[in-house]
N, C-alpha and C positions, 0 to 999 in steps of 0.2 A: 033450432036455429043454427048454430053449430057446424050441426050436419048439412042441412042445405046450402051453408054458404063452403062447405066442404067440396059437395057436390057439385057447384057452381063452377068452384075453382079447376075440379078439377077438366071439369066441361073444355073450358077458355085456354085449360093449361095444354090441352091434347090437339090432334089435327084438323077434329073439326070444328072446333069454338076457334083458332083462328082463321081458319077458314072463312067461318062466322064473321068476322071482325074485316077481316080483309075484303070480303064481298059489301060491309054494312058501309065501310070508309070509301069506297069506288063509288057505291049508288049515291052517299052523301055528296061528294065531290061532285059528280056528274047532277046532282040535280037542285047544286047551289053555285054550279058554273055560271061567271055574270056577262052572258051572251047579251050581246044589244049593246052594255057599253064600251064607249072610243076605247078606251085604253085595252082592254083588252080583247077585243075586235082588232085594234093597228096590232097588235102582238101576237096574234093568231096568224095574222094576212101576214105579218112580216117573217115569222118562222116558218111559214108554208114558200114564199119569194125564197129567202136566203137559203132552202134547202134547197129550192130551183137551179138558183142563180150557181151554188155550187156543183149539182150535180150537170150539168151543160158546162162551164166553166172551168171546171178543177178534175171533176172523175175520169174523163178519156184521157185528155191533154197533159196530168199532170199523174195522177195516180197510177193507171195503167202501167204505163212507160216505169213508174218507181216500184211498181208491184213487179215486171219485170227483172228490171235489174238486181232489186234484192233476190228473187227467187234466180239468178244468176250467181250471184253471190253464193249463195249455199250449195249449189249444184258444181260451181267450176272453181271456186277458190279455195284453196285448202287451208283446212284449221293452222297446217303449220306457216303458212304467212301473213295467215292474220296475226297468229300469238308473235311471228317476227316482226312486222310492225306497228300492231296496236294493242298485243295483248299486256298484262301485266305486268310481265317483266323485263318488256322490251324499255330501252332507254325512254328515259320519259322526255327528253327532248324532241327525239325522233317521232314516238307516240304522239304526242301534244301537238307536235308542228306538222307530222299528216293528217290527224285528223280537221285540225284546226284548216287546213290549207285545203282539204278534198272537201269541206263544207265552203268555202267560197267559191272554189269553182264551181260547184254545185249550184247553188246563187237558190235554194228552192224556197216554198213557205213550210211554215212549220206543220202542215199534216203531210206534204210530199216527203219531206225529211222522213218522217216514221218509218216507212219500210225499209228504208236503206243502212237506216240505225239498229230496226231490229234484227236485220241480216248479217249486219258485223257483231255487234252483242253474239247474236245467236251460235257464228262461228269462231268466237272465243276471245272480241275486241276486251278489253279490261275495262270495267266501271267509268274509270275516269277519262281514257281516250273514245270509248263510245258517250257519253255524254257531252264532254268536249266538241264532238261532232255534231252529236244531235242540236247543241246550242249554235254554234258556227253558221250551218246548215242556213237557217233561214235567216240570221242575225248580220253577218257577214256579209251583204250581196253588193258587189260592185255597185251595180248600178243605182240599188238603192239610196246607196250614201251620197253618191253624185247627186241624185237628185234633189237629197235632204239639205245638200251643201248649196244648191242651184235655189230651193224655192226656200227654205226656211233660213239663210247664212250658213256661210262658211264655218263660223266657230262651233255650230249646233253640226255640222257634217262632221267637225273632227272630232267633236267629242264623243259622236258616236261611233266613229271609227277604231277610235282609241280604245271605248268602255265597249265595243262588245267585244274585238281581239285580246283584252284581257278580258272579259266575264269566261270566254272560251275555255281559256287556260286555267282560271281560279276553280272557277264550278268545276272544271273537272279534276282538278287537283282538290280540293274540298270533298270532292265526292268519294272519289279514291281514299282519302281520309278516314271520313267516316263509317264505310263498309269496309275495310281493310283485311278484318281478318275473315268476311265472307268471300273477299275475293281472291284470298291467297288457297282458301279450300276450293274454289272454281277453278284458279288454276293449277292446281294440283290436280284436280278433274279431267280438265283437256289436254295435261300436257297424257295424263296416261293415256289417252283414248285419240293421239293424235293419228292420222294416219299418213300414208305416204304422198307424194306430191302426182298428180297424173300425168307427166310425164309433157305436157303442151310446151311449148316455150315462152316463157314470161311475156315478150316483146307480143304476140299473138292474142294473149289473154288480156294484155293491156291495149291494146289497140279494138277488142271485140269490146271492150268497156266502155272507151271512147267514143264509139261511135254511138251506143246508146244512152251513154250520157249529152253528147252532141245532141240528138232525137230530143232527149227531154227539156234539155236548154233554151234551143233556138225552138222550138216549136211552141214554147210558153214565152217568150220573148216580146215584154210589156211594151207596149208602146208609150215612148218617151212626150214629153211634153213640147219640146221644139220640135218644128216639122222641118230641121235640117241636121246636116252632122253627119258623123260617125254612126250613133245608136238609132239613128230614125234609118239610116241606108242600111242596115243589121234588119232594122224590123220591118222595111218594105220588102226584102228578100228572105226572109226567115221561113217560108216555106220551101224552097229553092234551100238552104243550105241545110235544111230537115233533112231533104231530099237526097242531100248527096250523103249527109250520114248514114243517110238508110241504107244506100247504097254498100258503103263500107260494110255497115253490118249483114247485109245481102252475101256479099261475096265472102267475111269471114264464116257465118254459118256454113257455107258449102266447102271452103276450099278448109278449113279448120276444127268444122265443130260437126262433120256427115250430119249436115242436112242434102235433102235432095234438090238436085238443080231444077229439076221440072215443078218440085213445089215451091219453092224461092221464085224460081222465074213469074211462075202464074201468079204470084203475091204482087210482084212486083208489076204484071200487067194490071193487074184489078186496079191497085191504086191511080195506076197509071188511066186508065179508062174512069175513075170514078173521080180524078180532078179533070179532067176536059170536059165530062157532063155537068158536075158541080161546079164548076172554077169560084164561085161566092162563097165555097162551103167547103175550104180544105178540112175540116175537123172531117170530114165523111170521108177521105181519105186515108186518113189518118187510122180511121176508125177501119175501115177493109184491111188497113196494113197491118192494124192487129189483130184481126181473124187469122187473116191469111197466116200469120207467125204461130200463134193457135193452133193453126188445124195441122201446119206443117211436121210441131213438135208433135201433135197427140199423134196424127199418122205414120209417125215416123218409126223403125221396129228400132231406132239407136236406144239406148236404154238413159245416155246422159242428157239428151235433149226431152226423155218423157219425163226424166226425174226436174229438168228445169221447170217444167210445166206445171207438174205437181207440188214444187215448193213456191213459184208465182201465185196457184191457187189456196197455198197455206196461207200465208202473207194476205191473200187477200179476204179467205174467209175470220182471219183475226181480226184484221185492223176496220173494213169495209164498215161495218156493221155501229160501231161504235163512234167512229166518224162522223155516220149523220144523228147516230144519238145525241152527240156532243153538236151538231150544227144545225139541231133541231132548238134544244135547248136555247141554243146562244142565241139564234136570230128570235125567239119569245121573250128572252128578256133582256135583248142589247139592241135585235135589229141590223137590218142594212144600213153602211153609212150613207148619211144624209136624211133617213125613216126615223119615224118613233116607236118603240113600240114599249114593253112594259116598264122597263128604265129609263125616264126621258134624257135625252142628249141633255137639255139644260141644267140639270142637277148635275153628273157628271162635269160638265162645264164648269159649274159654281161652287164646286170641289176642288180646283185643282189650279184656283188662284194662288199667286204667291208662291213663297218655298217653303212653307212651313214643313215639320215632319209629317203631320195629319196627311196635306195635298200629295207630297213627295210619293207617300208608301199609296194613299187610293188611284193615284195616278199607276202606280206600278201592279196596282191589284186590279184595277180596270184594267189596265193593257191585257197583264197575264188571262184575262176569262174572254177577252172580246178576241176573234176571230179576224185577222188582215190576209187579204192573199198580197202578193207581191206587189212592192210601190204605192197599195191603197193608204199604208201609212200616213206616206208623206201629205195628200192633202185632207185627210181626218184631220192631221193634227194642224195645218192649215187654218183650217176652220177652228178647232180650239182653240188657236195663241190669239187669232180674230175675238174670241169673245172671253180672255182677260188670263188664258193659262199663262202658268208661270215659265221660264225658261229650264229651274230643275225640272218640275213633272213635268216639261215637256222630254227631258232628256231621258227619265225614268219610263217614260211611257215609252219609248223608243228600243230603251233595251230589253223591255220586260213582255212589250206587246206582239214583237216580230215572230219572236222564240218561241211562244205560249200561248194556247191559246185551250178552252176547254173542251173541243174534239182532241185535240195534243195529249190533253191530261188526260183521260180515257185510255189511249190509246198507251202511253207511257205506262201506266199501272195494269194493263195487258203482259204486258214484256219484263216490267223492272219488279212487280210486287207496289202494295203501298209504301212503305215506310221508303223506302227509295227515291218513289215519284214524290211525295210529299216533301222529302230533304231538298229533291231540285228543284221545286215550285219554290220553295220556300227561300233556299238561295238567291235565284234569279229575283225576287221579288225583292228579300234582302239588302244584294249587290246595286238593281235598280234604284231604292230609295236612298241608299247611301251615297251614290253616285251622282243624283239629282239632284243632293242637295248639296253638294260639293260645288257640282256647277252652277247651281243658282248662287251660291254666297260670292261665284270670283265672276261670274260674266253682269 
């Protein structure tokens, strides 16, 4: 007896008893899958939609363009000014207040943020100014707060004005904290391995930045809820000031970065010939404008515009992949807002009455796992203070849901490790319910 359950053991303990096991748990899963009913039929349909919905949506218009600019980032800015201002022993004023200030201009969501995060990280940002950012990044967005101030009160815009420009600065001062003496070994790493500056002129490399960040800005540029103003006449024209960015970056490539004028130019007509046939469909645009930038660096014999290409294509074979793992996941069990699918909107809802601590922190743990692209916030939450949320978790849900979301976390523990990414989840989550319910006890 003994012996056979020796034998047994050691079956299951080797690579083909779990092999065994592994195959025995997929056929069970697959053949007690509960096909036919609602609930998880809408959560099938709804994770199949919200992968749709973001790849047409977010992968050209938002990605791309952040896939770029990071793989810019590692190709044309040097370790030695990254570590001048946001490495770790750069002033921590200085640090905090660029990172913090280059994620509002930024204005993006929190998977557009990733690449641009992992490109300063990568050339030698410090724990807490690259985190700092990465929080900033999506949390921080002008226009967002405006509008949070416009449809939900003025008091709920500044408090979230207020809590996410300090979460910016806390989480990353917290963060720096806690990893501290990893990160004094890191920079002791890059400062040995720093190398020289390429000689470009600041004023050149900052302007070839701008204009790509320009491209990603105005070209994702939400349309506002009044159909007058300042931001509606921004977003009737935001293909048009796309355009003149492009431009800029057109003529720094040739005249600063040897690219070729004949393949810049022919880019430049394609797009041009492919919004007069489309004029409905500038995304198709868009989309030739980045071939054409594509094919200009791969054919190009420069050796800094192939190396651009090839860390655009790093950037994007890390983060791509795990993105829609993460946005497969969320819309099966969160859904599109206004959809059902395996989590009903109404539980959620009936969670996150009142200020208690219970609502404050589920309010701050739904945010963190559910998925907003830009301004979708404002009316989810709309709809929730309609059916009885409180004004903390509304506030918690605010800081906690912009910044985070579970394609985010994937892609964060790609770059940071776990223990890391789990510190900043956990922060943000944290800071939100503490935050929340501060503000529910005084408003």
């Amino acid at each position: 007896m003994r012996d056979g359950l020796k034998t047994v053991w050691r079956f299951f303990a080797h690579g083909e008893g779990k092999l065994l096991l592994w195959g025995l748990a997929a056929f069970l899963g697959i053949y007690f899958l509960p096909i036919g009913t609602e609930r998880f039929d809408s959560a099938l349909h709804e994770s199949v939609a919200l992968t749709r919905w973001y790849a047409r949506e977010h992968v050209l218009l938002c990605l791309v363009p952040a896939f770029f600019i990071a793989g810019a980032i590692a190709a044309f800015v040097s370790q030695g000014s990254v570590m001048k201002y946001l490495g770790p022993r750069a002033p921590k004023p200085l640090a905090y207040g660029v990172a913090a200030i280059s994620g509002t201009i930024l204005a993006v969501c929190s998977c557009t943020v990733l690449p641009l995060f992992a490109g300063i990280h990568r050339r030698g940002a410090g724990l807490g100014p690259a985190t700092a950012f990465l929080y900033s990044g999506p949390a921080i967005n002008a226009l967002a707060i405006i509008l949070t101030a416009r449809v939900l009160g003025i008091e709920l815009g500044i408090a979230r004005t207020v809590g996410a420009v300090l979460f910016s600065v806390v989480i990353g001062i917290l963060m720096h904290l806690l990893f501290r003496r990893e990160e004094a070994e890191r920079a002791a790493t890059f400062s040995a391995e720093l190398e020289a500056d390429e000689g470009r002129p600041l004023w050149q490399t900052a302007l070839f930045f701008f204009a790509m960040v320009g491209v990603l800005v105005f070209a994702n540029w939400g349309r506002p809820q009044e159909m007058s103003g300042l931001w509606f006449a921004i977003y009737s024209n935001k293909w048009l000031i796309s355009a003149g960015f492009g431009i800029i970056l057109g003529l720094a490539l040739v005249l600063w970065f040897r690219q070729r004028l004949v393949g810049v130019s022919a880019t430049a007509v394609a797009v041009l010939a492919a919004a007069l046939i489309a004029p409905g469909h500038p995304e198709l645009a868009f989309g030739v404008g980045v071939v054409g930038l594509a094919l200009c660096l791969g054919l190009n014999r420069d050796e800094e515009g192939r190396d651009w290409l090839d860390q655009s294509w790093i950037f994007a074979k890390q983060i791509m992949p795990l993105l829609l793992i993460g946005v497969v996941v969320a819309g099966f069990l969160l859904g599109r807002p206004g959809h059902q699918a395996l989590i009903r909107g109404e539980w959620i809802a009936s969670a996150v009455g009142g200020n208690s601590l219970a609502a404050n922190l589920f309010a701050s743990v739904a945010g963190a796992f559910m998925y907003f692209a830009t301004l979708t916030e404002v009316p989810i939450l709309e709809g929730l203070i309609g059916s009885g949320m409180g004004n903390g978790p509304a506030l918690a849900l605010l800081l906690a849901g912009p910044a985070l979301s579970l394609p985010n976390m994937l892609v964060i523990r790609s770059v940071l490790g776990t223990k890391k990414t789990v510190s900043y989840v956990v922060l943000v989550v944290i800071m939100a319910t503490i935050s929340g319910m501060i503000y529910g006890a005084i408003s």
